[in-house]
N, C-alpha and C positions, 0 to 999 in steps of 0.2 A: 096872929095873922101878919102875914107879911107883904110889902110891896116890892123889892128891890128885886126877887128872884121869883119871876109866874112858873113854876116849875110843871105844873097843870098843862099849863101854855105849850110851853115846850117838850113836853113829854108829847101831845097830843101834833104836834110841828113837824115832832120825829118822823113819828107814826104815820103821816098824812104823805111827809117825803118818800118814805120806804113804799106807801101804796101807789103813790104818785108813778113812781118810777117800774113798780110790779109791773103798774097796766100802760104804759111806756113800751117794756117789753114784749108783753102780752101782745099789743096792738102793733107793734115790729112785725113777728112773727106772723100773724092774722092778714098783715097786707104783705109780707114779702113771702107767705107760703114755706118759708124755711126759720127752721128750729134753731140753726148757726148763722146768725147773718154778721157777725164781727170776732175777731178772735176771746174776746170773754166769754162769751155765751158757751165752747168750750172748745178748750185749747186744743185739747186730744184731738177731738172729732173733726175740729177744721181742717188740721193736717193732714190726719188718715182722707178724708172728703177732697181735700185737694190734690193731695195724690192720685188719687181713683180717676178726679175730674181731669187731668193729663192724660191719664192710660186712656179714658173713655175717648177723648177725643183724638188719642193718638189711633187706637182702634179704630175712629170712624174715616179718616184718614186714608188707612192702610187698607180699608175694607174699599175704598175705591182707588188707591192705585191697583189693589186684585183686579178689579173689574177693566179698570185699564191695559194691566197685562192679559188680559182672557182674553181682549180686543187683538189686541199685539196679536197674540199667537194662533188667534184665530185667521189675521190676515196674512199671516204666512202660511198657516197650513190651507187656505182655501187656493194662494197660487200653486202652492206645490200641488194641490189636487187638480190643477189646470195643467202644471207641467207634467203631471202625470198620462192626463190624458194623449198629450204631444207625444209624449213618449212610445204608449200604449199603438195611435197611428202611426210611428216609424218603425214600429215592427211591423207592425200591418202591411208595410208599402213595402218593406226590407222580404215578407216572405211571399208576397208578390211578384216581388222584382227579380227574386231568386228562381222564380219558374221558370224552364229552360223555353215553355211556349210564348215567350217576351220575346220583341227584337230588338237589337241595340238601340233603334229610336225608341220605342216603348220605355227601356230601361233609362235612357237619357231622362226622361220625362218623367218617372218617377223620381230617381235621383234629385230632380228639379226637387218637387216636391220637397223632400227629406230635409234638402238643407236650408228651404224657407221656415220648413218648422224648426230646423236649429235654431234661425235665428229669431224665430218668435220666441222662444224658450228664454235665450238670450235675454230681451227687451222686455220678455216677464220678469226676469229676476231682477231685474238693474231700476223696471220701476215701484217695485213689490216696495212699500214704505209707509212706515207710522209715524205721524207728526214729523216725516221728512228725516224718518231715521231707516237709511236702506235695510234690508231683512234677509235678502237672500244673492246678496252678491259684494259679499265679505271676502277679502283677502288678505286682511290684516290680522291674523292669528300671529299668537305667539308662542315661538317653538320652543318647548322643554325640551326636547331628544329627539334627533334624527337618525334612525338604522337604517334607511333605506338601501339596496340596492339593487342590479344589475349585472347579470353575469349571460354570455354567451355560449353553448355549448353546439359545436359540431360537430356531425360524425358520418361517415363515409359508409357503405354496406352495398356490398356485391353478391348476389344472391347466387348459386349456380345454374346454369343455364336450364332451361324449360322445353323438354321437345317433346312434339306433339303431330303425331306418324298418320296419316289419313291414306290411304287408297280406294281407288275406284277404274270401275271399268269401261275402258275410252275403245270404240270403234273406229280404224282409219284404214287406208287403200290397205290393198295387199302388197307386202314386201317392203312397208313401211321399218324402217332398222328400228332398233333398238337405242335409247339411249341412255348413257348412263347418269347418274345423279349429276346435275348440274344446279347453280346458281340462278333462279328467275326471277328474283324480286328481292330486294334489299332495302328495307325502310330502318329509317330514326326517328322516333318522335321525344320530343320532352316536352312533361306535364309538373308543372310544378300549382301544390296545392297548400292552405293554410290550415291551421288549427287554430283554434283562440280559446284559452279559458280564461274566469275570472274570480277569483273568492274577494270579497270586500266586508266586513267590518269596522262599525263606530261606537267604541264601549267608552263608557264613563270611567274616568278613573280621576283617583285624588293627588291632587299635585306636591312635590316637598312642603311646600306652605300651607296648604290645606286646603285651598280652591280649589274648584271642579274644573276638571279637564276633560280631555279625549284621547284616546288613542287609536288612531286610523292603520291597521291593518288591509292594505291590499295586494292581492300578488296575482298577476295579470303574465298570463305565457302566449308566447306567440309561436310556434313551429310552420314554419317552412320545409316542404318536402319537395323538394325538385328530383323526377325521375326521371333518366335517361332510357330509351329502350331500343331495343336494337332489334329488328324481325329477318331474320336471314330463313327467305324459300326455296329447298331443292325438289328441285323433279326427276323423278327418274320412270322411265318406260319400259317395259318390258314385255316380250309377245306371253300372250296365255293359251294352255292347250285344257281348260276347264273348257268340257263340253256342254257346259249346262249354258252357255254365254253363246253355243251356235245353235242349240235342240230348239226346234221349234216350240212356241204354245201360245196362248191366245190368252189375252184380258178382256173382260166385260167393262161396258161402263155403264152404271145404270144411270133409269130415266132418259136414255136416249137410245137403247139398244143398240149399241155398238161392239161389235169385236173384233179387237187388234190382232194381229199376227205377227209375231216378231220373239224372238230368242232376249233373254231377261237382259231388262234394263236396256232396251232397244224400239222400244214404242210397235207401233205398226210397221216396221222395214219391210216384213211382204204383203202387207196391203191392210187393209181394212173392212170389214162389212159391215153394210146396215141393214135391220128386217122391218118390215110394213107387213100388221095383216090385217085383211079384211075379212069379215063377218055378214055376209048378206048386204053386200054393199058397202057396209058400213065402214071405216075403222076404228077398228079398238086397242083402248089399250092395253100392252100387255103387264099383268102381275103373275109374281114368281111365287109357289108358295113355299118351293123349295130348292136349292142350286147348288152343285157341289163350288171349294172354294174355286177363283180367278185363278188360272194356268195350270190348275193340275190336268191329270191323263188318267186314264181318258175320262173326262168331262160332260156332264149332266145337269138338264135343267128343268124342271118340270114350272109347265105355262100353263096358264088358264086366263079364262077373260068375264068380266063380272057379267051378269044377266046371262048368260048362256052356260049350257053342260058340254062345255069343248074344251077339250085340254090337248099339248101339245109337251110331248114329250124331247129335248132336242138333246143330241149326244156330238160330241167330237172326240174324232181318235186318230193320234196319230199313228200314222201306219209304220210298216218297215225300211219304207221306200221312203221316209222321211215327208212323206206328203201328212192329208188330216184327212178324213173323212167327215162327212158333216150331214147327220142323220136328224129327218123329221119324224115322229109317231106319233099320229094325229088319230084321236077318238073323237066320236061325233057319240057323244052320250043323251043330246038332245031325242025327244020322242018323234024329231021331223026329221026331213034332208035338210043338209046344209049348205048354203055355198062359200065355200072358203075360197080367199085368194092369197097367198103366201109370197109377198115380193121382195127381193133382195137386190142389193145392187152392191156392187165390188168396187174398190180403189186398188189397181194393183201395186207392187211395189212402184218408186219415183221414176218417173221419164222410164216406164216400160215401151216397149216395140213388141206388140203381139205379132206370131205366127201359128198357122197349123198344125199338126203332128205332122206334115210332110216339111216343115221348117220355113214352109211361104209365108211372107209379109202378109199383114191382113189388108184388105182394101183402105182407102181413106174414105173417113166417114161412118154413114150410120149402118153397121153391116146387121142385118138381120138372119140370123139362122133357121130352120125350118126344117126338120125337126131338128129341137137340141140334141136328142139322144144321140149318144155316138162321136160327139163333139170334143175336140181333144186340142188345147191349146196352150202354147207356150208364153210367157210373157218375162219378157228378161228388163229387169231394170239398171240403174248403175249402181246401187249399193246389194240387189237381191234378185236375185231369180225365181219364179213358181209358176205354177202351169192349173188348169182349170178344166176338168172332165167330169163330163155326163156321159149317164150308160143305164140304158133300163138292165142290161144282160147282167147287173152288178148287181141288183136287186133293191135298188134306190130307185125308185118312180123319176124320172126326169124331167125338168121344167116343162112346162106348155108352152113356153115364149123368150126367147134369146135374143137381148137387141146388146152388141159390142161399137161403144162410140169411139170409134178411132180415130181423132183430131193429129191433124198435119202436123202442128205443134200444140203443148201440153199432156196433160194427165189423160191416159184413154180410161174409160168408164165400160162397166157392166152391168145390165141389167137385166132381172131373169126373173121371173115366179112363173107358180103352181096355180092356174083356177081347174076349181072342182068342184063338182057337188056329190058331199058327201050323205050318204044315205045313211038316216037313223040306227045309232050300235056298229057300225061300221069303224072299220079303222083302213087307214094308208101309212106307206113310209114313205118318204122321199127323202132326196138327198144327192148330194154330189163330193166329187175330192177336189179339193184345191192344195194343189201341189204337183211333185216334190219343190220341195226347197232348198235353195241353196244360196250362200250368203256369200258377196263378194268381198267383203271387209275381211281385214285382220282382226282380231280379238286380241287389246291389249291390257296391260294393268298399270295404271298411272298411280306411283306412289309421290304424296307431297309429305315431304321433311321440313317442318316451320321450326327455326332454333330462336328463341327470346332468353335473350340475355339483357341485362335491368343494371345500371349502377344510378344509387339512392346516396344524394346528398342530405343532411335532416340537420337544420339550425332550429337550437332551441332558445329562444329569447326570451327571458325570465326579466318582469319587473317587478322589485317588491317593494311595498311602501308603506313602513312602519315608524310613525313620527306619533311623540305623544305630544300635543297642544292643548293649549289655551284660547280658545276661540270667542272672538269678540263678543261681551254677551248685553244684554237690557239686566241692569239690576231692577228687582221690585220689592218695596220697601212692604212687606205684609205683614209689619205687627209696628207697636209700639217701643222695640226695642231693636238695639241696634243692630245685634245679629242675625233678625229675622227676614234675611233675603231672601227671595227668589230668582237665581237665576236663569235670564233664558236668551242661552245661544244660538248665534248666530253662523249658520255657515256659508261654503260658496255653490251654490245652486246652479252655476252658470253650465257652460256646453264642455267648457275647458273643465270646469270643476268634477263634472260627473265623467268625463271622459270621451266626449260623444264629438269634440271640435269637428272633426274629419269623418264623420260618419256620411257613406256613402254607398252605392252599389256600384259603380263605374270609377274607373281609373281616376286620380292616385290613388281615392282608396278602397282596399280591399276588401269584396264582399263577404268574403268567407268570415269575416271577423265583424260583418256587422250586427247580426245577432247577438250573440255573447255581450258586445259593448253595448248596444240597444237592453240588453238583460242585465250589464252589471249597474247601469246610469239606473233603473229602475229598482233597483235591490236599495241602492242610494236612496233614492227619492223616500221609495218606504221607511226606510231605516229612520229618515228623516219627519214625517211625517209621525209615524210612530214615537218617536221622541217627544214633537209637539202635542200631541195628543197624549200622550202622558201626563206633559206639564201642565195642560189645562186641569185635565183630573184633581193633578194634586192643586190648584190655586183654588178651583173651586170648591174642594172638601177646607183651603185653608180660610176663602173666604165666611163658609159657613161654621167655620171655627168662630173667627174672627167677630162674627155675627151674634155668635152666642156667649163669647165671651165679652163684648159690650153691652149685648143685653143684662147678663150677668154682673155687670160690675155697676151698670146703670141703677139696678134693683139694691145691688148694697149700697152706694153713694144714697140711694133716696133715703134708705132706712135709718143713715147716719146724718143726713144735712135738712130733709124735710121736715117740716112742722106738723105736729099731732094737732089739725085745724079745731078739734072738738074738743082734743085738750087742753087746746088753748083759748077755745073759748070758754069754756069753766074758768082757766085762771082770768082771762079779762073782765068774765062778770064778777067775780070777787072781790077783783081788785078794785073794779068801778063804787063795787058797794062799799066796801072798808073806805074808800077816798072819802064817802058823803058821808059817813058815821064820822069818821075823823074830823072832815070841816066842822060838823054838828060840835061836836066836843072841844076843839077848839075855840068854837063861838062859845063854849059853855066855860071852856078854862079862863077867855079872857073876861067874863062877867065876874071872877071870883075877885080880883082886885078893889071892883068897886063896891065892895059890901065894906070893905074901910072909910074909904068915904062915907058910907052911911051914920056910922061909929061917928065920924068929925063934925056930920052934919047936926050928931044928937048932943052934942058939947055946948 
């Protein structure tokens, strides 16, 4: 037995230290929920753990500068969807204002219009801004390569001359000369007109360095066509011996029963007639159910009148003697009598002077004749002469009543009808000749000669604009590594930018091209818009990257740094119990020394 060395003791000191410190651990782990809480616990794992713990939070990071840019790009595509609308209404007002049923105030006043929305457009893009970073009224791009340019091309074109021969048949005195082709009208007008077209695109392209650029392709044509024209008219007159221009014949006009007298394309020169009939008092109107054509010979027209069985058959013929004959053939198909009354009244040719077959003036005033039959009168006008006879012995019934109004001055008038009662199945003719005729004009042929000769100046102004840039852009930092940018450029949105400064329908500028620039600023807009709308796409598929691969790396970091809480409770209750078995045994090591004592005591 020994004193100097409790080896008991100290074995059991060990043991108590090493449990001591187990559940030290144990109880680390148990209150900080992780299994690495200092670099021993393990080396590997802390590093791989803190590694992941930068990526995780550089991920959470970058997953809200995404959401940041998505804002960005969101407030730029919401004004361009404002400048679009602007847009959208200067066409609106541009093909309004283009309708020729505008008047120059009108057009003034929308023009008004046009360029307050310029400058709205304007003051959108200048105040369109994110955290006071402007968005759409950039001008500080930086140019890689400019090909741009402009080239003028004119050209002269004389077309050969354009003639276009018309004739017509003109009536004037007799013994009127002849003329030969002459000069009667000689105009110049110039009309100068525009063209505009515009192609524009904005494609991506990668720059010597490797940055993302642009390359702005536009070629914008403007043609001016100034037309000079020249209308040179000659006249020429010449007498005509086509007798189809003296032959008498007669047109109908319907709806108003009239019939003109007069040689073609001469209206009524020997006068005119109108018919009135009556039916038992009444009158009716007349419908035709059959008619030969307006001025043939000899001429037919079969009448009838609704509600009754009366028909009235009428003929005109011109005779030999160049007069007409003007035949009624009236059936009374009714099962009663009829009373028909058949009134006509005459216009003779212009400022006639009636006389009788003996050549006497007729009286002034309302002459009444009594009986008509037998009645034979001349009526000579200043452009026509014809004459007007009744005669039973011709075999034409002649009127029952003749009143000739023979005014001092003016047009004399005639008015004549038939009353009769015609008896059931009965038939009558009646009728009379109005004529010969005879025409106091020449018959000419007016030929017009229009010569159009044209000289066409045509400037074509070609702008082209081909520059590849670098356009100021918003970087967005959406990962945890350095390379992982977004970017997202910025262009110039303004009025100048898209092309529209000068958009107008009134002087200086030119309507004809306001379209096209209204169409190509909007081609822009979209191009633009579509761009933005892209990039959101991609940030939000990157934020949901971005998303899961935090989640993701969140899930390994736990698996590496987190405490197994249940496995660590088994170790802490082990270790709590080995600590109280070891204190026990150390109070049992240190009682071994004094069993020597005992041994001293027994001495």
């Amino acid at each position: 037995m020994i004193i100097s060395h409790n080896l008991s003791a100290l074995n059991a000191n060990n043991m108590l230290r090493r449990n001591t410190k187990a559940s030290s651990n144990s109880m680390e782990k148990l209150s900080s929920g992780l299994r690495i809480n200092k670099a021993a616990d393990d080396a590997a794992g802390l590093s791989i753990s803190e590694k992941m713990r930068g990526q995780i939070r550089g991920l959470e990071q970058a997953s809200r500068n995404i959401q940041d840019g998505v804002s960005l790009v969101q407030t730029a595509e919401g004004s361009l969807n404002e400048m679009n609308e602007i847009l959208q209404r200067q066409r609106k007002l541009i093909v309004q204002g283009l309708n020729g049923t505008n008047s120059d105030r009108d057009r003034q006043m929308i023009d008004q219009e046009i360029k307050q929305l310029t400058d709205a457009l304007d003051s959108l893009s200048k105040s369109s801004e994110f955290n006071t970073i402007n968005l759409l009224a950039r001008d500080d791009y930086t140019i890689l390569a400019d090909r741009s340019s402009s080239s003028s091309i004119s050209g002269v074109t004389d077309p050969p001359p354009v003639t276009t021969v018309s004739t017509s048949v003109v009536y004037k005195p007799q013994g009127t000369p002849d003329e030969p082709k002459h000069v009667i009208s000689n105009t110049d007008t110039t009309v100068t007109s525009h063209t505009y077209s515009s192609t524009n695109t904005n494609i991506p392209i990668t720059t010597p360095d490797g940055s993302a650029g642009y390359n702005e392709y536009n070629v914008d044509t403007h043609t001016i066509t100034t037309t000079d024209t020249n209308n040179t008219v000659y006249e020429t007159l010449t007498a005509s011996n086509d007798p189809q221009y003296s032959k008498p014949a007669y047109w109908f006009s319907s709806g108003m029963n009239k019939t003109s007298f007069g040689p073609k394309e001469l209206g009524d020169v020997y006068g005119a007639m109108f018919e009135n009939i009556e039916v038992n008092g009444s009158s009716v109107p007349v419908e035709y159910s059959s008619r030969s054509g307006s001025g043939t010979d000899p001429a037919w027209d079969h009448m009838w009148f609704s509600g009754t069985n009366l028909s009235i058959m009428r003929y005109r013929t011109v005779l030999p003697d160049n007069s007409m004959e003007i035949k009624y053939v009236i059936n009374n198909m009714n099962t009663f009598d009829t009373n028909i009354k058949l009134d006509n009244m005459i216009d003779p040719p212009a400022n006639s002077t009636i006389t009788d077959a003996g050549g006497n003036p007729l009286s002034i005033g309302n002459n009444i004749i009594n009986p008509p039959s037998g009645s034979n009168f001349n009526l000579s006008g200043t452009d026509a002469d014809t004459g007007l006879k009744f005669d039973d012995s011709s075999g034409l019934l002649a009127p029952t009543e003749l009143t000739i109004n023979n005014p001092a001055v003016g047009q004399p008038q005639i008015n004549f009808d038939w009353q009769l009662d015609l008896p059931a199945g009965a038939s009558v003719t009646l009728g009379f000749t109005y004529g010969p005729f005879s025409l106091n004009l020449g018959v000419y042929e007016l030929t017009h000669e229009t010569v159009t000769t044209k000289h066409i100046d045509t400037t074509v102004n070609t702008d082209t604009t081909d520059i590849d840039y670098v356009p100021p852009k918003v970087d967005i930092q959406a990962g945890d590594r350095q390379d992982q940018v977004i970017h997202i450029p910025l262009f110039n949105v303004t009025s100048q930018g898209l092309g529209i400064a000068n958009l107008g329908i009134v002087p200086p500028s030119i309507p004809e091209t306001a379209l096209k620039q209204t169409d190509a600023a909007l081609t822009k807009v979209t191009n633009y818009r579509g761009l933005y709308g892209a990039l959101q796409n991609r940030m939000e598929y990157t934020l949901d990257n971005v998303q899961n691969s935090n989640e993701n790396l969140t899930s390994a970091e736990s698996r590496i740094r987190d405490a197994d809480i249940a496995k660590e409770m088994l170790s802490s209750t082990k270790a709590s119990i080995l600590i109280q078995a070891t204190q026990t045994m150390l109070a049992q090591a240190n009682q071994n020394p004094q069993a020597v004592l005992q041994l001293l005591n027994s001495v």
